[in-house]
C-alpha positions as CSV (number, residue, x, y, z in Angstrom):
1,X,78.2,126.5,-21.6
2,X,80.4,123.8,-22.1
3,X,78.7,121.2,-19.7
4,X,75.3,122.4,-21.0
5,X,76.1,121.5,-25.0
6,X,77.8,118.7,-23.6
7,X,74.6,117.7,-21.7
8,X,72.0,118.5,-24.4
9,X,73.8,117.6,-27.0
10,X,73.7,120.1,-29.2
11,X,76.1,121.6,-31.3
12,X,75.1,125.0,-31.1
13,X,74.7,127.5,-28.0
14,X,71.6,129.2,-28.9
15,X,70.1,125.2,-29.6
16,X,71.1,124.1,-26.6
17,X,70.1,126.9,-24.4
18,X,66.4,126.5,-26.2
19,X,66.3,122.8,-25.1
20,X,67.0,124.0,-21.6
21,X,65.0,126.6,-21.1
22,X,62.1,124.2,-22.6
23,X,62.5,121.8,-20.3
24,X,62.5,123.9,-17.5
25,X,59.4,125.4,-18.2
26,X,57.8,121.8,-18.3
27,X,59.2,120.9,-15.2
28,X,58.5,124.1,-13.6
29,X,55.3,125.0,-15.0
30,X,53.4,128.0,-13.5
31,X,53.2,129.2,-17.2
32,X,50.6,130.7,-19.1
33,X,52.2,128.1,-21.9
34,X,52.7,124.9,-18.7
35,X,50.3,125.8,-16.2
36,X,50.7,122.5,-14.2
37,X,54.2,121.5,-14.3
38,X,56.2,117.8,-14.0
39,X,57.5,118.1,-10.5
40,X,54.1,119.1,-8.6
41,X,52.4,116.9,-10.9
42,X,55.2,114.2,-9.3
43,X,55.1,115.9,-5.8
44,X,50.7,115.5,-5.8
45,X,51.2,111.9,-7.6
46,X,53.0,110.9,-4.6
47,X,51.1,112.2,-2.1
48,X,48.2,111.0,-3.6
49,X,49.1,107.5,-3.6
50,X,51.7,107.6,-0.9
51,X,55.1,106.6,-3.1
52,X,55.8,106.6,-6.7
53,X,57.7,104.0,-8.4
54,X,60.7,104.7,-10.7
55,X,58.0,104.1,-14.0
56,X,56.0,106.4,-12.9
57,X,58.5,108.9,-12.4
58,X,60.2,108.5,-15.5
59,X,56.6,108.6,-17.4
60,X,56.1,111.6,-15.4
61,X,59.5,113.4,-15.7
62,X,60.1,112.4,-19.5
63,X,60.3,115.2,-22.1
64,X,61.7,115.5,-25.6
65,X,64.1,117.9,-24.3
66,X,65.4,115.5,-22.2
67,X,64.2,111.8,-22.2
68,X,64.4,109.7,-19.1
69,X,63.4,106.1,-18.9
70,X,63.8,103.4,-16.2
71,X,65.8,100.1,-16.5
72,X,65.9,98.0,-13.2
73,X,66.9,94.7,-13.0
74,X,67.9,92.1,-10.0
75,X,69.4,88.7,-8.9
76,X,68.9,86.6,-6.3
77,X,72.2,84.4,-4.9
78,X,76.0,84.9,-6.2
79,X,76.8,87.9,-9.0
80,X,79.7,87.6,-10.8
């Protein structure tokens, strides 16, 4: 319990078990509340088009719960 208020960020147990359970039902899906869930929607995204890039999984994998965004940068030559 622990490592989950720590993760969430919550200060309370029953809070942070809410914003778990929440965002595994819209990752999951298979709901009558999230019939189509973020990882097959990913999974068929992918095989669709053949690769996703790290935008598009972000977009797809971002929820309140837990927010996820993508920051990618890159050099060419000598890095200090």
């Amino acid at each position: 319990m622990k490592y989950l208020l720590e993760a969430t960020g919550e200060k309370t147990k029953s809070k942070a078990l809410d914003r778990a359970a929440e965002f595994y039902l819209q990752m999951r899906g298979d709901t009558a509340a999230v019939p189509n869930g973020a990882f097959v929607e990913l999974m068929e995204k992918a095989e669709k088009q053949g690769s996703v890039t790290a935008e598009e999984i972000a977009e797809v994998l971002h929820t309140e719960e837990l927010p996820v965004e993508v920051q990618t940068s890159w050099s060419i030559g000598i890095s200090d």
